[in-house]
C-alpha positions in Angstrom: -6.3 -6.5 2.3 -8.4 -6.8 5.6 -11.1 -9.4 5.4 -15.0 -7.5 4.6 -16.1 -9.3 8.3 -14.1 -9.2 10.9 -15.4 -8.5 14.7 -12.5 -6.0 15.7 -12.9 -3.9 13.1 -15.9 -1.3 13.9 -18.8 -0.3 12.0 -18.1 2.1 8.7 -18.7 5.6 9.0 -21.6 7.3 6.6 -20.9 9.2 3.8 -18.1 11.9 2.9 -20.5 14.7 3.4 -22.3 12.7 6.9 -19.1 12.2 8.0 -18.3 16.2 8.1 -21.7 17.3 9.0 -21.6 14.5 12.6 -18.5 15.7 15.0 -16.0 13.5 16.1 -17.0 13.2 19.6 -20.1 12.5 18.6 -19.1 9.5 16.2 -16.9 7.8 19.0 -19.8 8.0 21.3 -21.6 5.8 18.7 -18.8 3.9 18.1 -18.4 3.5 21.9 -21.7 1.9 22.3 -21.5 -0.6 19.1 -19.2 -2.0 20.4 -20.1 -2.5 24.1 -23.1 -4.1 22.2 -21.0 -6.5 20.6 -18.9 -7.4 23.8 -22.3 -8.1 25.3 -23.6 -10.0 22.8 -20.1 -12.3 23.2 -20.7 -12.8 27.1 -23.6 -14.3 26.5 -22.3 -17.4 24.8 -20.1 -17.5 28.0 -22.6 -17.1 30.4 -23.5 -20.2 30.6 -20.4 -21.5 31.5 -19.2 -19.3 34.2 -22.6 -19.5 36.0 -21.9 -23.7 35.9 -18.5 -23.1 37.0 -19.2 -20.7 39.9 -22.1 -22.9 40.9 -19.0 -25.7 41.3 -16.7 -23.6 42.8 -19.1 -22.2 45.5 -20.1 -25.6 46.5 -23.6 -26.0 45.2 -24.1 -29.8 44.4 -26.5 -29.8 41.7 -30.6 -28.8 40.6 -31.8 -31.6 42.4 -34.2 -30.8 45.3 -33.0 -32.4 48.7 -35.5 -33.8 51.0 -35.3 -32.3 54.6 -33.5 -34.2 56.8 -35.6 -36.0 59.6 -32.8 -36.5 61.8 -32.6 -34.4 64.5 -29.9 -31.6 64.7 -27.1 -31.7 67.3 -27.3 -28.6 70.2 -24.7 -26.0 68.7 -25.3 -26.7 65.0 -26.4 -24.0 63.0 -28.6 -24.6 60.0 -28.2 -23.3 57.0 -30.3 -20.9 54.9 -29.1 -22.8 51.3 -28.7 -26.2 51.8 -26.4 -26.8 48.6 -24.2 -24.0 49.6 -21.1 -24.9 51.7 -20.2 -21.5 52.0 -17.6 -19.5 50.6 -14.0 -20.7 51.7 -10.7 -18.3 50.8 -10.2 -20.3 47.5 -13.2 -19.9 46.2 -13.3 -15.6 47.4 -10.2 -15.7 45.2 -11.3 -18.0 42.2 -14.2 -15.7 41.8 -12.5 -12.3 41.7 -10.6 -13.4 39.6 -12.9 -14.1 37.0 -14.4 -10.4 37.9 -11.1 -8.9 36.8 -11.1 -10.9 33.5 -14.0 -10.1 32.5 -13.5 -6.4 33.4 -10.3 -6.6 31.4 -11.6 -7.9 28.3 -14.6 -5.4 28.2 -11.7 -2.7 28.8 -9.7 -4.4 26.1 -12.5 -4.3 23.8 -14.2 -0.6 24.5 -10.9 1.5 25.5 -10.0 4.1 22.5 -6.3 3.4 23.7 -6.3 0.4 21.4 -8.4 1.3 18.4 -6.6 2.9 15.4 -7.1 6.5 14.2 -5.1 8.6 11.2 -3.1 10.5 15.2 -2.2 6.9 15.9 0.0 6.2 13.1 3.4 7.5 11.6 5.0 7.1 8.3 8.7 7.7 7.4 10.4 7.7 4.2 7.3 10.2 2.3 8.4 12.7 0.3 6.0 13.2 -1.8 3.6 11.1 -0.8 1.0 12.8 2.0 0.2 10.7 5.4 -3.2 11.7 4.7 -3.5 9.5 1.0 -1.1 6.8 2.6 -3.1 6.2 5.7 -6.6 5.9 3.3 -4.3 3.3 1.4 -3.4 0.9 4.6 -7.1 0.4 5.4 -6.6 0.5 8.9 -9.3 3.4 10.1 -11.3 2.2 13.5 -9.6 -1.2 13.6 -8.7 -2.6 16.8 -5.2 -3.2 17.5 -5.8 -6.7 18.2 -7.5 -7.4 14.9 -4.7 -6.0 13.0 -1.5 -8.0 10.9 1.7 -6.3 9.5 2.1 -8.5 6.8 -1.4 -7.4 5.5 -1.7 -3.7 6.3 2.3 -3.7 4.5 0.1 -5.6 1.7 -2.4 -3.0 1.6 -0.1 -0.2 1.5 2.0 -1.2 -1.3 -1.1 -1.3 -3.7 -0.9 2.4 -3.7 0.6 3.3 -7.3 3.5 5.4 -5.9 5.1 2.8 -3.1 7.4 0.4 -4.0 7.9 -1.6 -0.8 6.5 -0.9 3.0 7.6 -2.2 6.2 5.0 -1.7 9.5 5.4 -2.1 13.0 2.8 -2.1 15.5 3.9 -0.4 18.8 1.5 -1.1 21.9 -1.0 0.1 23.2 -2.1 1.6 20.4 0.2 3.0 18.1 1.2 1.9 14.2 4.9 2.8 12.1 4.9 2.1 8.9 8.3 2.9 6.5 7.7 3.2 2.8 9.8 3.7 -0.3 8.0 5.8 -2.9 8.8 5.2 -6.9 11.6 7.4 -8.6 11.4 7.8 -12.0 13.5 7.1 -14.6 12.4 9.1 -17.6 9.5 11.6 -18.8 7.0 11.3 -21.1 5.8 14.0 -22.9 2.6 14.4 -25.0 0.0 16.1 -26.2 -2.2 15.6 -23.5 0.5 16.0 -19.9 3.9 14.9 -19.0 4.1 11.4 -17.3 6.7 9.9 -14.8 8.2 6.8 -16.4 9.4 4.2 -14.4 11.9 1.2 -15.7 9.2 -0.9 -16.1 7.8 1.7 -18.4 4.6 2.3 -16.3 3.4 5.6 -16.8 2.2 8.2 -13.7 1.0 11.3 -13.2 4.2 13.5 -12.2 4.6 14.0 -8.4 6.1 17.1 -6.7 9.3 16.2 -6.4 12.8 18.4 -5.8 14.8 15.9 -8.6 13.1 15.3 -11.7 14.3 12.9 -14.2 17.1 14.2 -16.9 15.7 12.1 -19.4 13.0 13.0 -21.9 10.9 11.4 -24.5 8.9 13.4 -26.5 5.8 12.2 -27.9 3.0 14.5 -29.1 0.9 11.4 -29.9 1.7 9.1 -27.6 2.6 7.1 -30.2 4.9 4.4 -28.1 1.9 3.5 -25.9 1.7 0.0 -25.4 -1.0 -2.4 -24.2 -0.8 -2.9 -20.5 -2.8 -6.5 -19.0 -3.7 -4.1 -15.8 -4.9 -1.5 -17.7 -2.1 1.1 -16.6 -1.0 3.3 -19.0 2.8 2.3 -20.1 5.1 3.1 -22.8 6.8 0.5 -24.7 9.4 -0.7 -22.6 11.8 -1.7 -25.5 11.6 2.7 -26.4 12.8 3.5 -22.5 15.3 1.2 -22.2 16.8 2.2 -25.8 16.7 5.9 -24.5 18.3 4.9 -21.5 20.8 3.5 -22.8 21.7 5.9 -25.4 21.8 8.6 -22.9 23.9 6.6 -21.2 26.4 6.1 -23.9 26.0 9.6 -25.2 26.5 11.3 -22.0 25.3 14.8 -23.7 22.0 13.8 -25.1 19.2 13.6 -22.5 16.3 14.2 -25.0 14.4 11.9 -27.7 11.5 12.2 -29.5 9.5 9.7 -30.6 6.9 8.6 -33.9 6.0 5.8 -35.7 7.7 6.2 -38.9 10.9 7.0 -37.6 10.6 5.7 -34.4 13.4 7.2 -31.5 15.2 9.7 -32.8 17.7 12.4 -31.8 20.0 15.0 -32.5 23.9 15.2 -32.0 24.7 18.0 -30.1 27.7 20.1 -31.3 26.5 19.6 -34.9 23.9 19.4 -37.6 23.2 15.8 -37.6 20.0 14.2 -36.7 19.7 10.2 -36.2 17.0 7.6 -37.0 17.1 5.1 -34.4 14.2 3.2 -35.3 12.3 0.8 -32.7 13.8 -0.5 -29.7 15.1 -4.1 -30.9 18.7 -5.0 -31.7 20.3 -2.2 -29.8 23.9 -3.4 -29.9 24.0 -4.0 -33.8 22.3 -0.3 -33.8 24.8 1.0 -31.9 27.7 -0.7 -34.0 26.2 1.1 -37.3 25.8 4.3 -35.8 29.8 4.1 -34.7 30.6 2.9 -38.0 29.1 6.2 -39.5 30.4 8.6 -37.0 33.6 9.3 -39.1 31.5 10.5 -42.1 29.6 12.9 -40.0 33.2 14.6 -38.3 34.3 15.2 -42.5 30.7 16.4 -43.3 31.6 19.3 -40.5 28.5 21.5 -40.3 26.6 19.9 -43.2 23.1 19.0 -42.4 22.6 15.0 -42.7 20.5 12.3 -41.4 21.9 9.2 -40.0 19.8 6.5 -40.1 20.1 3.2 -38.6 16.8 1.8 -38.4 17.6 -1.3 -40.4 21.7 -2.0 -38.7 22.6 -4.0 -42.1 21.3 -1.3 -44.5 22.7 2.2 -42.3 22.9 5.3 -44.7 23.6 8.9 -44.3 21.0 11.0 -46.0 22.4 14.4 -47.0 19.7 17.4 -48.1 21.9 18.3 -51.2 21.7 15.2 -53.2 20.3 11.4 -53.0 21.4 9.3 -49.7 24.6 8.1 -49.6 23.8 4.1 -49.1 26.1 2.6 -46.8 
C-alpha cells in the first residue's frame, strides 16, 4: 500500500457528495495550483545554491567590497560598471541556460497532467467480472504522479481486493498504467438460509459474482451449520466438508449435490436408486470411502428398497432399512 505522506501524490479530493457537486475542470485547476505551490516551496531550498553557483560562474569574486584603485587607467581601457563581474564569456551563456531549461523541466515534470494518474489513464485485462471502476478504487493510484508510483506495490494493493488472486502492472510512459489480473473461480456453492456463497478451495466464502460458468457442485446448508471460525474474520466453511464433497463428486461422477447438518454431517443420495448415505464429518476420507464400497453390493440386492447407508464411524458402517432394525455391519 502507498505510504499516507508522500510528495508526488496530490492532495485528496472532498467528500463523495463535494466531489459530484465541484466539476472536474474545476478540481484540476485546484490541483494545478497545489502543486505549483509545492514545486515552489522545493526551489527555495535550492535557491541558495544556484544563486552561489551563478555568482561563480559569472565571475563575481566574492561579498567583499574592493577599494577603488588609485592607479591611473591606461588610454583605451574601458572601466567597468561591476567591478567583480568579468563579464559573460560563451561558457558561461551556456552553463546558465542550461540551468534555465532544468529548472523549466522539472516544474513541467511536476505540473504537466501528462504524468499524473487518472481512472482514463489506466487499463486492465483479464476482468470478467470484476468492473475497472471497483479495481481501479482497489490499486490506490488516483492523482499520483507517475514518478511517485512502484509496480510491486500498486500489484500489492490490487491483490487485497477479495476477488483477485494474482496482478501483474506495467507502467507505460508518459503517463499511462496496465495492469493484468486473475480473478477467483470457485469451486463449490454454498447454500443457506440467508444467500448462496462462492466457495473457494480454501473454503473462503464470497458473495456470488456474475459469472457465465458457475460451479457444478453444491452444498446445501440451511443453517450454515459447517461454518467455521476464520482468524481474518472472513466467512468460510470448514474446509475438511469441501474438500470431502469434492472429492466424492469426483469419485461419483453423478452426484454434484450434498447437503449438510450437524448430526449427520455430509450427506447424499445415490442417484438411480432409493438409497441415501451418512457421510459424517470430513476426517478419514479414504477408510470412509472403503466402507461405503464394501456396502455397495447390499444396496444393488436391496433394488429399489429404501435404506440408509451410513458410514460415519468407517469401523462400525451399517445399512439402516425402514422395515425393521439396522442391519449392523
Amino acid at each position: 500500500m502507498q505510504t499516507a505522506f508522500n510528495p508526488g501524490r496530490k492532495q485528496k479530493r472532498g467528500s463523495r457528495a463535494a466531489r459530484k457537486a465541484v466539476s472536474s475542470k474545476h478540481v484540476r485547476r485546484r490541483r494545478h495550483a497545489q502543486t505549483r505551490r509545492r514545486f515552489t516551496a522545493a526551489l527555495r531550498s535550492t535557491h541558495a545554491f544556484v544563486l552561489r553557483s551563478s555568482r561563480s560562474w559569472l565571475g563575481f569574486k566574492g561579498r567583499a567590497k574592493r577599494k577603488p584603485s588609485t592607479l591611473p587607467v591606461p588610454a583605451g581601457a574601458q572601466t567597468t560598471l561591476f567591478p567583480g563581474f568579468s563579464g559573460l564569456a560563451p561558457s558561461k551563456t551556456i552553463s546558465l541556460l542550461l540551468l534555465a531549461a532544468v529548472a523549466a523541466a522539472l516544474y513541467w515534470l511536476y505540473t504537466s497532467e501528462s504524468f499524473y494518474i487518472y481512472s482514463e489513464n489506466v487499463s486492465f485485462e483479464g476482468a470478467r467480472y470484476l468492473s475497472q471502476e471497483e479495481l481501479f478504487a482497489a490499486s490506490d493510484i488516483d492523482s499520483w504522479s507517475i514518478f511517485w508510483l512502484d509496480p510491486e506495490k500498486i500489484a500489492e494493493q490490487v491483490m487485497t481486493h477479495p476477488y483477485v488472486t494474482d496482478a501483474d502492472v506495467k507502467i507505460r510512459w508518459p503517463g499511462h498504467i496496465n495492469i493484468s489480473v486473475q480473478e477467483v473461480l470457485p469451486v463449490a456453492l454454498w447454500a443457506t438460509d440467508q444467500q448462496e456463497y462462492w466457495l473457494l478451495e480454501d473454503g473462503v466464502a464470497l458473495a456470488p459474482r456474475e459469472l457465465d460458468l458457475q460451479p457444478a457442485l453444491r452444498i446445501i446448508d440451511p443453517s450454515a451449520e459447517a461454518q467455521t471460525a476464520n482468524v481474518e474474520g472472513d466467512l468460510q466453511i470448514d474446509k475438511r466438508v469441501l474438500t470431502s464433497a469434492m472429492f466424492l463428486s469426483n469419485r461419483l461422477s453423478i452426484v454434484s449435490e450434498f447437503w449438510y447438518n450437524s448430526r449427520y454431517g455430509l450427506n447424499f443420495s445415490l442417484p438411480s436408486t432409493k438409497a441415501w448415505v451418512h457421510w459424517g464429518d470430513g476426517y478419514n476420507f479414504e477408510e470412509k470411502w472403503t466402507a461405503l464400497q464394501w456396502l455397495m453390493p447390499q444396496l444393488e440386492a436391496a433394488g429399489d428398497e429404501a435404506l440408509t447407508l451410513n458410514v460415519m464411524v468407517p469401523n462400525r458402517s451399517f445399512i439402516r432399512r425402514y422395515d425393521g432394525a439396522p442391519a449392523e455391519q
